[in-house]
C-alpha distance (Angstrom), angle and dihedral (degrees) to the residues before:
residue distance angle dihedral
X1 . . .
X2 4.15 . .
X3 3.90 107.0 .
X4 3.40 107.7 -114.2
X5 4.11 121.0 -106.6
X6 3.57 118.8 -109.6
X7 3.89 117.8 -114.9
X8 3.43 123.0 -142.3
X9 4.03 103.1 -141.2
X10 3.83 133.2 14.7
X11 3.33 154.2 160.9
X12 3.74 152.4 -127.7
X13 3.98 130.5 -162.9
X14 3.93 108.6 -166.9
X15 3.90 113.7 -159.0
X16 3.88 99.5 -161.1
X17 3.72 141.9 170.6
X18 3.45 96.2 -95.2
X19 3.74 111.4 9.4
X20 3.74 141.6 14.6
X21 3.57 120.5 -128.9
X22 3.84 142.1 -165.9
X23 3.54 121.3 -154.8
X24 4.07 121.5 -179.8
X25 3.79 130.3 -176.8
X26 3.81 149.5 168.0
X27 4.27 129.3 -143.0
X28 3.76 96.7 -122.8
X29 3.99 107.1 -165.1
X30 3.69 97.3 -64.9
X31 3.94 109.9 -4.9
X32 3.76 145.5 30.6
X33 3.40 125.2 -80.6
X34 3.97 124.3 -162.2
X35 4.03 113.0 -132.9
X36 3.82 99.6 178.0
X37 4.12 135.2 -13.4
X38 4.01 111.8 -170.9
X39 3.63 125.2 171.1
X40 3.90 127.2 -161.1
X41 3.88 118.4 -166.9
X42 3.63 112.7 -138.0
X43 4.16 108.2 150.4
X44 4.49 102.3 -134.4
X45 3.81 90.8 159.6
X46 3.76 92.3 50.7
X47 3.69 81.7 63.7
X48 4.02 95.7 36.5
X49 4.07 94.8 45.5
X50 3.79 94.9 49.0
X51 4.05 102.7 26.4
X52 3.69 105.3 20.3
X53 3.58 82.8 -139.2
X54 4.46 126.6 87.3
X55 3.60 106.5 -135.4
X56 3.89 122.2 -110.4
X57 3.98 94.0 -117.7
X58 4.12 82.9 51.9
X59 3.67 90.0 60.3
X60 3.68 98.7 46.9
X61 4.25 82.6 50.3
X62 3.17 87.3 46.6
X63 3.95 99.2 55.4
X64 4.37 81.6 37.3
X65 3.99 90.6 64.0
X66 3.72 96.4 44.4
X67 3.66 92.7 42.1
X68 4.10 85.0 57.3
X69 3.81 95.7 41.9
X70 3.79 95.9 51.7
X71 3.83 85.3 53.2
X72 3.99 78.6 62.2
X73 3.71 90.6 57.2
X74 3.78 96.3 44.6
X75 4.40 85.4 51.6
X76 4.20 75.6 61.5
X77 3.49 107.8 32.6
X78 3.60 98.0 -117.7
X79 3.90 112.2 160.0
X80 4.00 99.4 164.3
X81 3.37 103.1 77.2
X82 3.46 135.1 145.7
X83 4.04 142.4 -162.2
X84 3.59 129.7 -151.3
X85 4.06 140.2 167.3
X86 3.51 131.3 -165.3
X87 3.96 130.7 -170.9
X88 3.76 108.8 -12.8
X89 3.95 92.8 56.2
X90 4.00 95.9 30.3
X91 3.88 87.1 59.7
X92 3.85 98.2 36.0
X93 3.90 107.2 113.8
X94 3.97 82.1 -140.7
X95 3.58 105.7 57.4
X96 3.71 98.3 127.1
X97 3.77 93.1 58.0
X98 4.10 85.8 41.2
X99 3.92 89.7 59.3
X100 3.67 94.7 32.2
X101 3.87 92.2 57.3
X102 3.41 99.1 41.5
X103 4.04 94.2 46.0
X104 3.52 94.0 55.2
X105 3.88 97.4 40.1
X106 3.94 94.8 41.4
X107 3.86 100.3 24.2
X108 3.47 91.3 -136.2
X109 3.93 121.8 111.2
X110 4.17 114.4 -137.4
X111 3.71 118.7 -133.8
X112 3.84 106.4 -145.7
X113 3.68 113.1 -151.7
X114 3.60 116.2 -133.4
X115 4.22 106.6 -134.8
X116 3.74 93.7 -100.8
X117 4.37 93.4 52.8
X118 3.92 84.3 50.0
X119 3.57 101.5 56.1
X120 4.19 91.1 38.1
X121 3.88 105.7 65.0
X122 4.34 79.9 52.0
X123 3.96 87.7 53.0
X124 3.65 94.6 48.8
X125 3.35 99.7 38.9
X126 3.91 91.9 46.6
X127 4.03 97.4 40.4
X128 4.18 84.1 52.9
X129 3.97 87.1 51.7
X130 3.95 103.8 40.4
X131 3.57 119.4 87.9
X132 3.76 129.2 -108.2
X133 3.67 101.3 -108.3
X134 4.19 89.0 49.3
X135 3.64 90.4 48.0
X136 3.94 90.4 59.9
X137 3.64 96.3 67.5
X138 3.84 121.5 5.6
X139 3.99 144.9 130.2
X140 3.68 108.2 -138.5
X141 3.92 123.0 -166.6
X142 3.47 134.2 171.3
X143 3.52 115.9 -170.9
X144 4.60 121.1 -151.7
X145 3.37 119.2 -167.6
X146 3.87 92.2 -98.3
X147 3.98 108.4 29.4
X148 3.89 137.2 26.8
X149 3.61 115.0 -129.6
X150 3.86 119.4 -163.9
X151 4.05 139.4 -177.7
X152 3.84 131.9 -169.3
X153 4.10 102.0 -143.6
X154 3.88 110.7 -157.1
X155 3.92 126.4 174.6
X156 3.64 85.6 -19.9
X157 3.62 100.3 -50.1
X158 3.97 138.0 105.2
X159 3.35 100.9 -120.3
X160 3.89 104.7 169.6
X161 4.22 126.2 13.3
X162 3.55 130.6 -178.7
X163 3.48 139.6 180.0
X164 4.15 120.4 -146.7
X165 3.80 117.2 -165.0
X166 3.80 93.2 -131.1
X167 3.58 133.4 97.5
X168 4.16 144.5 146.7
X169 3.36 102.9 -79.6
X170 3.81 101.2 33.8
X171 4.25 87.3 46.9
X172 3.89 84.1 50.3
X173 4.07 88.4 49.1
X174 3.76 92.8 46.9
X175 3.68 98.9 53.5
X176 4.24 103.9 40.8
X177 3.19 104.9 178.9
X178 3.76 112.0 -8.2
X179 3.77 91.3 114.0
X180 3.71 93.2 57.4
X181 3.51 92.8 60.3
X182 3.70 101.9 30.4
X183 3.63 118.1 84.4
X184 3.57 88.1 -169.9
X185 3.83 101.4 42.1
X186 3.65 98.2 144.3
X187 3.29 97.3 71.9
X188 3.48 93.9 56.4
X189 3.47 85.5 61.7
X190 3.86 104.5 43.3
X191 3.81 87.6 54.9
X192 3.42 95.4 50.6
X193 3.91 94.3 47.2
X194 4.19 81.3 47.7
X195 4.23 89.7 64.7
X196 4.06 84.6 56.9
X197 3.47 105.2 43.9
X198 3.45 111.3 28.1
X199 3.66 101.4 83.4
X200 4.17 73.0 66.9
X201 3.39 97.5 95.7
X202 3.59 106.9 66.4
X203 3.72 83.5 55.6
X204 3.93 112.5 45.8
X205 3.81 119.1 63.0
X206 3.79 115.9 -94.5
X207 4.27 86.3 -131.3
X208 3.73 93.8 46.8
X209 4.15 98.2 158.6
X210 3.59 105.2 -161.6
X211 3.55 143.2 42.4
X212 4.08 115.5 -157.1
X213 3.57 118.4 174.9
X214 3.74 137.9 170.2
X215 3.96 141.9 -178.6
X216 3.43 131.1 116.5
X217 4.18 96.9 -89.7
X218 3.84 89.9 56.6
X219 3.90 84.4 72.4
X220 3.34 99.5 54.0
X221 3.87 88.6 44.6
X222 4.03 87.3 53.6
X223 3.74 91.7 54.1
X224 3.80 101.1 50.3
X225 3.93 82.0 51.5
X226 3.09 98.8 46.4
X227 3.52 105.7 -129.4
X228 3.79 132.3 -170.5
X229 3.78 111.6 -115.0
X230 3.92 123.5 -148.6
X231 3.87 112.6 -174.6
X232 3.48 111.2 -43.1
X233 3.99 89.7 -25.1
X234 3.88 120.1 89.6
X235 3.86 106.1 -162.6
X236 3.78 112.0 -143.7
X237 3.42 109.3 -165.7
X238 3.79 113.8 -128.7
X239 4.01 102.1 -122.2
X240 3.89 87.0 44.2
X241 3.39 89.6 60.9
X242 3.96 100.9 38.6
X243 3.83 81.8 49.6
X244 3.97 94.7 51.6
X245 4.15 89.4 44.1
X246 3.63 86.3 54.9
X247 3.75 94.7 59.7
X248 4.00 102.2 30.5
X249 4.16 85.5 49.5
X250 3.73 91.6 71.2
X251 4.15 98.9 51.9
X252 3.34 137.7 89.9
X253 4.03 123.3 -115.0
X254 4.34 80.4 -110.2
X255 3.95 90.3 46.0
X256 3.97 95.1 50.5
X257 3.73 89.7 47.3
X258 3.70 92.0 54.8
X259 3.19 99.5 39.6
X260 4.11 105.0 47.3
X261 3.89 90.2 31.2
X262 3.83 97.2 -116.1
X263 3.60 137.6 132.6
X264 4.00 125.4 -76.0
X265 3.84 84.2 -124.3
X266 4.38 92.2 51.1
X267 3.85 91.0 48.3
X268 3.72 91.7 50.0
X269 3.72 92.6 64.4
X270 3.77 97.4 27.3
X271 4.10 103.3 90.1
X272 3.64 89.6 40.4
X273 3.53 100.6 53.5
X274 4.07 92.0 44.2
X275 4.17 87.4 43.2
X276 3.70 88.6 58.4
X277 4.15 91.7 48.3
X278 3.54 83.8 44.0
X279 3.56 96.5 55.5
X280 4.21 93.7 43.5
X281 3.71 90.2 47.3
X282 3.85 93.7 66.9
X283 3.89 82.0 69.2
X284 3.75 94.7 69.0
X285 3.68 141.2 56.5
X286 4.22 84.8 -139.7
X287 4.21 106.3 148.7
X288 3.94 78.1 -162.2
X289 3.70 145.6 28.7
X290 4.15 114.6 -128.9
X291 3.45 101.1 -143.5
X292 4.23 108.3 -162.8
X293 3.66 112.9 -153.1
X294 4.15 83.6 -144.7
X295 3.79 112.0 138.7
X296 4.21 119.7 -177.8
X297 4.30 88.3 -105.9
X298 3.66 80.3 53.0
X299 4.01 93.0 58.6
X300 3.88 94.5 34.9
X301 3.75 100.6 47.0
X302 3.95 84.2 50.7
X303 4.03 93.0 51.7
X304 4.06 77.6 48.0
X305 3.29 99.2 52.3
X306 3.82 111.4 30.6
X307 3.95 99.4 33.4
X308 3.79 97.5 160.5
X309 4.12 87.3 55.2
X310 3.43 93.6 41.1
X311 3.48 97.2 54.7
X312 4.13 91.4 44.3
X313 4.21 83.9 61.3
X314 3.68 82.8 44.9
X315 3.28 102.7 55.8
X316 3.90 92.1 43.9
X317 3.39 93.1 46.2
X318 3.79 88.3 65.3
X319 3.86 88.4 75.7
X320 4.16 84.0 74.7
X321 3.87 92.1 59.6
X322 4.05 88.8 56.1
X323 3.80 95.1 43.6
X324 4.03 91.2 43.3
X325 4.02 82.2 50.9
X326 3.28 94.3 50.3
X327 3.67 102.9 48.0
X328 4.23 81.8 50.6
X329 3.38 92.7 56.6
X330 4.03 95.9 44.0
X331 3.80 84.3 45.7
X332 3.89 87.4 58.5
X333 3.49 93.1 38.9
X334 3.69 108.2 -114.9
X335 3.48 131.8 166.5
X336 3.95 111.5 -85.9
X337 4.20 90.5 -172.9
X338 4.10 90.0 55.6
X339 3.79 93.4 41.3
X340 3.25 101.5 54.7
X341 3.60 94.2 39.3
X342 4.48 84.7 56.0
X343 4.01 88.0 37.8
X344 3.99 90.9 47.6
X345 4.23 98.3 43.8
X346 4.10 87.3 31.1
X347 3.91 83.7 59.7
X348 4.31 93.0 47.4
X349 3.89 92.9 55.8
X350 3.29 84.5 39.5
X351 4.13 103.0 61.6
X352 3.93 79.1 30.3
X353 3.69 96.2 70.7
X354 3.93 100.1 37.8
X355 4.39 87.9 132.4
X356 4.03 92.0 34.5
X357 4.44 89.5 55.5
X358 3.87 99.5 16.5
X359 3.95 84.1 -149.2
X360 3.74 130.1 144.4
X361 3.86 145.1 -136.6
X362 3.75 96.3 -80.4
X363 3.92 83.6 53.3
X364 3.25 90.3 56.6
X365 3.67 97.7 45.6
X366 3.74 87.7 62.1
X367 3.61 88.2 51.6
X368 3.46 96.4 51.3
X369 3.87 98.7 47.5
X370 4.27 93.6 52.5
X371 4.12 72.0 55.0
X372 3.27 99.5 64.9
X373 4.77 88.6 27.7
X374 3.64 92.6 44.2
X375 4.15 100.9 93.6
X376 3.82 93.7 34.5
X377 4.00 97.0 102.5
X378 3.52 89.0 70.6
X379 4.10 90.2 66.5
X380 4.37 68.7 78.6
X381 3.48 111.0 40.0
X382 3.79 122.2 -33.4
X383 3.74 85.0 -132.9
X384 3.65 106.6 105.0
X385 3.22 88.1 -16.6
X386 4.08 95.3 170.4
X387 4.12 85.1 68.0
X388 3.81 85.5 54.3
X389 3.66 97.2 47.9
X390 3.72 85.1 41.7
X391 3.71 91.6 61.7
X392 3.64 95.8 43.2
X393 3.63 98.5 53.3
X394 3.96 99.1 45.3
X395 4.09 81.6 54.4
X396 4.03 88.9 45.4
X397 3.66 118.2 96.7
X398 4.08 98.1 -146.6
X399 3.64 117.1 -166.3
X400 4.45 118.5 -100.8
X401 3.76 85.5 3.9
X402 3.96 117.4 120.6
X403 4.28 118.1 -140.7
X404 4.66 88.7 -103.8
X405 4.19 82.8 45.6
X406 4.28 93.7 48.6
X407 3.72 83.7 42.6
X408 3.78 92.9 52.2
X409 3.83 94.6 45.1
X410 3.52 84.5 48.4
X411 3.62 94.4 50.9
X412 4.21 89.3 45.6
X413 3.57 87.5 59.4
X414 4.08 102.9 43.6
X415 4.20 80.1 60.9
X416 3.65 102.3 36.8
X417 4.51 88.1 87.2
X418 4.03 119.1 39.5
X419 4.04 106.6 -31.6
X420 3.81 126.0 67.6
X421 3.65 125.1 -159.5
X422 4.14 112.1 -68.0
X423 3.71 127.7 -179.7
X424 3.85 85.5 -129.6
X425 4.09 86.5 68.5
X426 3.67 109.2 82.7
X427 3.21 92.9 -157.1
X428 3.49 90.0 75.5
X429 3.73 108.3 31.6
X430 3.21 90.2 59.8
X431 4.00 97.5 63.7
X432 4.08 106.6 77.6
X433 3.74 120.9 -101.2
X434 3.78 102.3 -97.8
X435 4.47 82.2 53.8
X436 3.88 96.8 36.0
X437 4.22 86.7 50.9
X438 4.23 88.1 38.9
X439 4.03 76.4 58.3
X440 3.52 105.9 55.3
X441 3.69 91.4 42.1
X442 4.09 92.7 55.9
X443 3.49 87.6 40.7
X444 3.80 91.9 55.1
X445 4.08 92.0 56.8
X446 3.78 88.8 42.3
X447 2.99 99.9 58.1
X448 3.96 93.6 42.5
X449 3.76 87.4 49.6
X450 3.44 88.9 52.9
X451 3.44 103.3 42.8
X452 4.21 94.6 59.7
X453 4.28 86.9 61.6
X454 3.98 87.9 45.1
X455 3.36 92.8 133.5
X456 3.78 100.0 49.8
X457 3.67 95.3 -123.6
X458 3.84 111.4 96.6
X459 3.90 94.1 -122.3
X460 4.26 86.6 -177.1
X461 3.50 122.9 8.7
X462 3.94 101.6 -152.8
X463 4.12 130.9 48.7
X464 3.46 126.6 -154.4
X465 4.72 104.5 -141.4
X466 3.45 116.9 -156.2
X467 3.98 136.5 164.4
X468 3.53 136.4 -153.0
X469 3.63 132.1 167.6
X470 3.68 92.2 -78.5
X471 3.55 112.5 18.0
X472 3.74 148.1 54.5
X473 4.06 98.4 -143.1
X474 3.65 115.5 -159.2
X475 3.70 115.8 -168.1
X476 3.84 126.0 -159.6
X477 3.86 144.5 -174.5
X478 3.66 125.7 -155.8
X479 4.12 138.4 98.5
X480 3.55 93.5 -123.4
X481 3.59 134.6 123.1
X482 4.29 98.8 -105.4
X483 3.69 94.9 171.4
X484 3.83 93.5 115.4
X485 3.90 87.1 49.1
X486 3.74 88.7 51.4
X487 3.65 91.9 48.4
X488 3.90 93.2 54.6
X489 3.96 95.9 40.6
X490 4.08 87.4 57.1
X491 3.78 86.7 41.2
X492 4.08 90.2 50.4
X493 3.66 105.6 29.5
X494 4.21 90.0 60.7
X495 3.86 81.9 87.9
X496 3.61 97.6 33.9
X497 3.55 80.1 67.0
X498 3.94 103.9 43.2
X499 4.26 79.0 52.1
X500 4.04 93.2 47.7
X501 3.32 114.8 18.3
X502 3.44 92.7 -136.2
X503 4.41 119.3 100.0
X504 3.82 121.6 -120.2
X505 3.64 115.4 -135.4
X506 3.67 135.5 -174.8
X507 4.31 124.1 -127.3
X508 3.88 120.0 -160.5
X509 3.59 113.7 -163.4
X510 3.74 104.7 -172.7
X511 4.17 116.0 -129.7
X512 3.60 114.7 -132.6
């Protein structure tokens, strides 16, 4: 794949939940530099969280701001632009007619970032910014306006995400007017946060060190404290802000925006956002909380901007997904000698066939993490056990993986036993064609891969690939009876064929 060329300027129009924003900037020599940041407050996941629907008049806003914000990018000749949204138009029930309306009266088309996406360019960004010494031990959360996202950083590695489906504005949207009437509202709230996040503590590390956290209320809740800031971190220290939750937990949304001079619409989603960091805190022994002045245009604009470094933190951020599958599958009790063995031959057929699939390294990330997934049904029942794992993984929130990827690993894996992809499924059919055929190709080496450990026992731990114009030639060492491997691999490689063209075959070499 041709590295892409650096631009010089671009530009990033974030639909959000409660505001849209533009952000423009320029590679200077070595670093980024910001030209403008404007904000416009228009409230779409009001309408989302209590409707499920954005108002008409909110579209034809919509389509007014970007309209005057691309006018912005024409003033600095800025063609490579790009527009995303997040929760409040994901969730809308009228997200077609959102798009549709704004494509044809803006002529630009919005990507909408599926939860996982969102909360990935801040963990890249942020694990390429934090230090060493934090990235050893540290609870990272970044909190949207509609869902929580959260990491557990060990040694340097992601070992554990997940993704919560409440945030500020949507918490504020659920509850009306409870804390009007309440005099003891935050309570309410803590003990709803508890339902979430206590199952928490059988997964994050009693000596969890640090505490970084990002999202666009945190900043407002570092300026009312006053906070020191170091770089792009503010440090909050912890008894400042236990001190400051004490007194903002007892006022009304009216009272708070008196009092600390801010809008109606910043005190409504003040004392949720800081409940949640209060409740998460409790999890660590952090003295402070490393607040990263990271927003999403911050993360895009640098994949704009710097490609080739982008794509280095990319790359090594794949390493996460395979640890976070790995801990799933040791969670669920699945058998580390097979899945290596499938992950390790899946990977040699794999690199093998580069000119028969013309796929690429995040292809083959997918195919090695329903490697190490594929068996982890039968923590259920080991009857149909790939529907089971199936289930599980689609549900699973797996670390650097998008929603479409999870639902293709999930897919590889539902295939990888008895059934092969079949337009009656609709699982499948309802992937496009390039992902339904990126399917049955995986699937095909999966199930090969999995097929030469059939018997669970590593009978040879190396296989020789090689490809000639009509077969895929698999060469093995070992004294052992493989007849039950053989069995499976003719079984399995009938559609490895009907996807390749090309026939699988079996080698014994016989150890002396």
């Amino acid at each position: 794949m041709p590295k892409k060329e650096r631009v010089e300027f671009a530009a990033v129009i974030d639909i959000g939940s409660s505001e849209l924003r533009l952000k423009t900037a320029q590679f200077s020599k070595t670093r980024i530099k910001y030209l403008e940041s404007l904000t416009y407050p228009l409230g779409l996941g009001r309408d989302t969280f209590s409707s499920r629907k954005i108002g008409f008049d909110k579209v034809d806003k919509t389509c007014e701001i970007i309209r005057n914000f691309l006018m912005i990018t024409r003033e600095y000749g800025i063609t490579d632009i790009r527009v995303v949204a997040t929760t409040a138009v994901r969730e809308a029930a009228n997200m077609d007619y959102f798009l549709d309306q704004v494509k044809i009266k803006t002529g630009f088309s919005i990507h909408v970032l599926d939860d996982m996406e969102e909360k990935l360019y801040i963990y890249k960004l942020l694990t390429r910014l934090l230090k060493e010494d934090v990235k050893s031990s540290a609870l990272m959360v970044h909190i949207g306006s509609g869902n929580i996202g959260l990491s557990i950083l060990e040694n340097g590695r992601i070992r554990f995400t997940q993704n919560i489906k409440v945030g500020s504005l949507r918490i504020s949207e659920m509850f009306g007017n409870i804390q009007e009437y309440s005099n003891e509202f935050y309570i309410v709230l803590e003990e709803y946060l508890h339902s979430f996040t206590d199952t928490l503590e059988t997964v994050i590390p009693e000596n969890t060190k640090h505490f970084v956290v990002s999202g666009t209320e945190i900043a407002l809740t570092s300026e009312l404290i006053g906070a020191s800031k170091k770089g792009i971190f503010t440090m909050l220290p912890k008894d400042k802000f236990l001190a400051f939750y004490d007194e903002i937990k007892f006022k009304t949304t009216e009272r708070a925006a008196a009092d600390f001079h801010i809008t109606a619409e910043k005190a409504e989603v003040l004392f949720p956002s800081m409940c949640i960091f209060h409740n998460l805190l409790r999890f660590t022994q952090a003295e402070d909380m490393m607040a990263a002045d990271i927003t999403l245009s911050d993360a895009i604009l640098y994949e704009m901007l710097c490609p080739q470094e982008y794509a280095v933190i990319d790359k090594d951020f794949s390493k996460n997904t395979l640890l976070s599958a790995v801990a799933l599958a040791k969670k669920y009790d699945a058998m580390e000698s097979h899945y290596k063995q499938v992950d390790n031959f899946a990977v040699k057929i794999f690199d093998k066939m580069k000119k028969l699939h013309g796929l690429g390294a995040r292809e083959k990330l997918l195919l090695q993490t329903a490697a190490i997934l594929h068996d982890i049904g039968k923590y259920i029942n080991i009857n149909r056990h790939n529907l089971h794992s199936f289930d599980m993984i689609t549900g699973a929130d797996i670390t650097g993986l998008s929603q479409l990827e999870t639902e293709i690993v999930a897919n590889l894996v539902r295939y990888h036993s008895h059934e092969v992809p079949s337009p009656l499924d609709t699982n499948y059919t309802r992937l496009d064609l390039y992902n339904r055929v990126l399917v049955s190709k995986l699937t095909a080496i999966l199930r090969l891969a999995d097929a030469l450990d059939r018997s669970h026992t590593q009978k040879f731990d190396e296989i020789d690939v090689r490809i000639t114009d009509e077969e895929l030639v698999i060469s093995i060492s070992t004294d052992k009876n493989i007849d039950l491997e053989q069995w499976s691999f003719m079984d399995k490689g009938a559609f490895f064929e009907e996807v390749f063209g090309i026939q699988a075959v079996i080698r014994q070499k016989k150890v002396m």
